[in-house]
C-alpha positions as protocol buffer text, in pm:
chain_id: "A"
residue {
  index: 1
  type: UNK
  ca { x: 61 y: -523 z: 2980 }
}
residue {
  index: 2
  type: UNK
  ca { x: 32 y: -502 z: 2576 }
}
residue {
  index: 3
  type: UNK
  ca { x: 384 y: -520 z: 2437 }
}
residue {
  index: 4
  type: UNK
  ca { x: 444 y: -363 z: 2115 }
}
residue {
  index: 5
  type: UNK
  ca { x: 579 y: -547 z: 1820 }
}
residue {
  index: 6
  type: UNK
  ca { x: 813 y: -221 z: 1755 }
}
residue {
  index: 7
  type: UNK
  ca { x: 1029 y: -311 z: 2035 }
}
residue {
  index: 8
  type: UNK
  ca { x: 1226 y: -594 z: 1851 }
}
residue {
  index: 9
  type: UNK
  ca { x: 1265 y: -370 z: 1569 }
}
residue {
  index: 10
  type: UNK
  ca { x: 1615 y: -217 z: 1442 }
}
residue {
  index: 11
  type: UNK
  ca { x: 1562 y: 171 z: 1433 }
}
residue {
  index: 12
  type: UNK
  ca { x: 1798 y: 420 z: 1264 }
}
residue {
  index: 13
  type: UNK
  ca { x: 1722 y: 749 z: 1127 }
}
residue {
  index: 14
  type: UNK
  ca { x: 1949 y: 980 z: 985 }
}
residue {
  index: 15
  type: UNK
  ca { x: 1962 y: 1381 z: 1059 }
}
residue {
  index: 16
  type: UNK
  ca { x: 2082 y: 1773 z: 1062 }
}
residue {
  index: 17
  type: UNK
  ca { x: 2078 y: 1927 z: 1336 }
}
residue {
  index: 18
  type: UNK
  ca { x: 1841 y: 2245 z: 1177 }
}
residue {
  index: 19
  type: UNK
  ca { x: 1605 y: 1966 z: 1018 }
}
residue {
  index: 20
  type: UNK
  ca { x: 1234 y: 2042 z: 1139 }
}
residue {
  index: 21
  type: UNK
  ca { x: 1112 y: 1737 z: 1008 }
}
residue {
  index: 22
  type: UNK
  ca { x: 1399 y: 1538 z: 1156 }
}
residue {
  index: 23
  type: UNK
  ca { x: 1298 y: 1642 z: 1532 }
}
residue {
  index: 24
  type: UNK
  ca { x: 914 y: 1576 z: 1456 }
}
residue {
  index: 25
  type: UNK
  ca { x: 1052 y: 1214 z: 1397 }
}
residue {
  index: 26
  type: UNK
  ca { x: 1302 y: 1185 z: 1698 }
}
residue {
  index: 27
  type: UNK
  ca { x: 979 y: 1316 z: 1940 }
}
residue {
  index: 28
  type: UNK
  ca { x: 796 y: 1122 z: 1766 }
}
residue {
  index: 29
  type: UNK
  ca { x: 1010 y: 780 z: 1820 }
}
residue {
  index: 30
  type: UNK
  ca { x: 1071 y: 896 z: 2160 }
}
residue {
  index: 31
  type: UNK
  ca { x: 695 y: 957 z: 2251 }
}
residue {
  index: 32
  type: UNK
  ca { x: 651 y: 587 z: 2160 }
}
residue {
  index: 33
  type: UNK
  ca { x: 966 y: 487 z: 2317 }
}
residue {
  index: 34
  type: UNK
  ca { x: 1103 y: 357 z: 2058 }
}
residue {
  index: 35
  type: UNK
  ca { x: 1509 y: 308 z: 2101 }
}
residue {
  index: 36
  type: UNK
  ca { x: 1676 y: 445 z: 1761 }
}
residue {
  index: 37
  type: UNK
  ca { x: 2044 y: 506 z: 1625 }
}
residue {
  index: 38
  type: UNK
  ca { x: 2067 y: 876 z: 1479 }
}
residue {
  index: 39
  type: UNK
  ca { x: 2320 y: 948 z: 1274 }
}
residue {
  index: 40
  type: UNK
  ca { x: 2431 y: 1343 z: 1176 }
}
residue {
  index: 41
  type: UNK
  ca { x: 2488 y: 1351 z: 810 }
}
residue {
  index: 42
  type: UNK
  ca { x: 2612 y: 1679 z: 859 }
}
residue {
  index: 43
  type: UNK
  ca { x: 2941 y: 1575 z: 1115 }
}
residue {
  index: 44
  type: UNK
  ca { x: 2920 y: 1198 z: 985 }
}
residue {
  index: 45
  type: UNK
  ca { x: 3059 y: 1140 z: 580 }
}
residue {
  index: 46
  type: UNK
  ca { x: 3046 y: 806 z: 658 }
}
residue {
  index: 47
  type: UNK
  ca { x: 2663 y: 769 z: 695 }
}
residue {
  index: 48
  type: UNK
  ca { x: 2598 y: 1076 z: 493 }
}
residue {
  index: 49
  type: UNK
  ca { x: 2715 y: 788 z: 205 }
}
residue {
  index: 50
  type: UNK
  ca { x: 2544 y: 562 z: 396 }
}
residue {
  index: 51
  type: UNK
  ca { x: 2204 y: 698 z: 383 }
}
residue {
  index: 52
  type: UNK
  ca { x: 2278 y: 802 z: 3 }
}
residue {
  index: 53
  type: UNK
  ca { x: 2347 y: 491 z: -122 }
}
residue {
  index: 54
  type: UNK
  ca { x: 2064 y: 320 z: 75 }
}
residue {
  index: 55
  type: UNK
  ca { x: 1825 y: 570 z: 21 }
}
residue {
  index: 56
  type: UNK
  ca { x: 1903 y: 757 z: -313 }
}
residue {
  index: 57
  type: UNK
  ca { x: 1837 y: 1029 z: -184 }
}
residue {
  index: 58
  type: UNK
  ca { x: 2036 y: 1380 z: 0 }
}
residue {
  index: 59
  type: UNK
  ca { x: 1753 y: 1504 z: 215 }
}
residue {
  index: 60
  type: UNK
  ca { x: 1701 y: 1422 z: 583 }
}
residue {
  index: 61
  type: UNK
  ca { x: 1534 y: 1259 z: 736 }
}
residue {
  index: 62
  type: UNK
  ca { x: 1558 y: 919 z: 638 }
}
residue {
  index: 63
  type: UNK
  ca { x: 1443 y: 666 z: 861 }
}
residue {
  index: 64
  type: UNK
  ca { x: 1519 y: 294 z: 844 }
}
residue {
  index: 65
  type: UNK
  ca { x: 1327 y: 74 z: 1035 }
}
residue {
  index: 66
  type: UNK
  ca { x: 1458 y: -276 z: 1008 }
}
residue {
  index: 67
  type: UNK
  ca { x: 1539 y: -305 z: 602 }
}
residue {
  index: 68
  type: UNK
  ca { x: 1266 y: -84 z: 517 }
}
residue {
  index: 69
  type: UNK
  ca { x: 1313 y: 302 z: 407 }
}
residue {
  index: 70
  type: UNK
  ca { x: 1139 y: 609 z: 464 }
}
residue {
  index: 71
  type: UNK
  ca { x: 1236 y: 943 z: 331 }
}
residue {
  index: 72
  type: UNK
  ca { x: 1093 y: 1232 z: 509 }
}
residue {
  index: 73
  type: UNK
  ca { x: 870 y: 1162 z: 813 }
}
residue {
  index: 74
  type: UNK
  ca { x: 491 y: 1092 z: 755 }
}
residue {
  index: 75
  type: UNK
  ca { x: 380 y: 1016 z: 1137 }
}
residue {
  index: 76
  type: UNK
  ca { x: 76 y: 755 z: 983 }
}
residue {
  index: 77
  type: UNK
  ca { x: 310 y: 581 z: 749 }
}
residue {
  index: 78
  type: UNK
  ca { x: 639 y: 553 z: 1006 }
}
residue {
  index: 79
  type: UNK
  ca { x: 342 y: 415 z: 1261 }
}
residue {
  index: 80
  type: UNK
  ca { x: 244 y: 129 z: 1011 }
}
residue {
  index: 81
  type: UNK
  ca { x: 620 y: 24 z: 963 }
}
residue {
  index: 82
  type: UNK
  ca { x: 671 y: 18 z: 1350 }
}
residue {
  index: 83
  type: UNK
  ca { x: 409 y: -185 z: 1377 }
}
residue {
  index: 84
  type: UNK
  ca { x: 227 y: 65 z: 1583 }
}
């Protein structure tokens, strides 16, 4: 059985709940079972700041895998920082 380097990675991704682009991403993680943190910028001021401060950016999603950022969700680019 091949096991894939994603596994050991930390995911986190934060959302709104009306976001298209934000489910694309969660199906997408979850099709590849790949274990993630969400966090709703909407409910969540905390991480709202969070993800602007990290990210420099208001939009959703952003998606961190390990210390790396992605804004919005590109399926080929999100596969190459997974590892995938």
């Amino acid at each position: 059985m091949l096991l894939l380097d994603f596994m050991n990675k930390k995911v986190q991704i934060y959302t709104s709940p009306t976001c298209h682009f934000c489910h694309l991403a969660k199906d997408f993680l979850s099709t590849k079972g790949v274990v993630f943190e969400e966090y709703d910028v909407l409910t969540n001021i905390d991480k709202r700041q969070e993800m602007i401060e990290k990210s420099g950016q208001m939009g959703v999603p952003v998606i961190m895998v390990d210390d790396q950022i992605m804004v919005g969700f590109d399926e080929q680019e999100l596969s190459k920082l997974l590892g995938a």
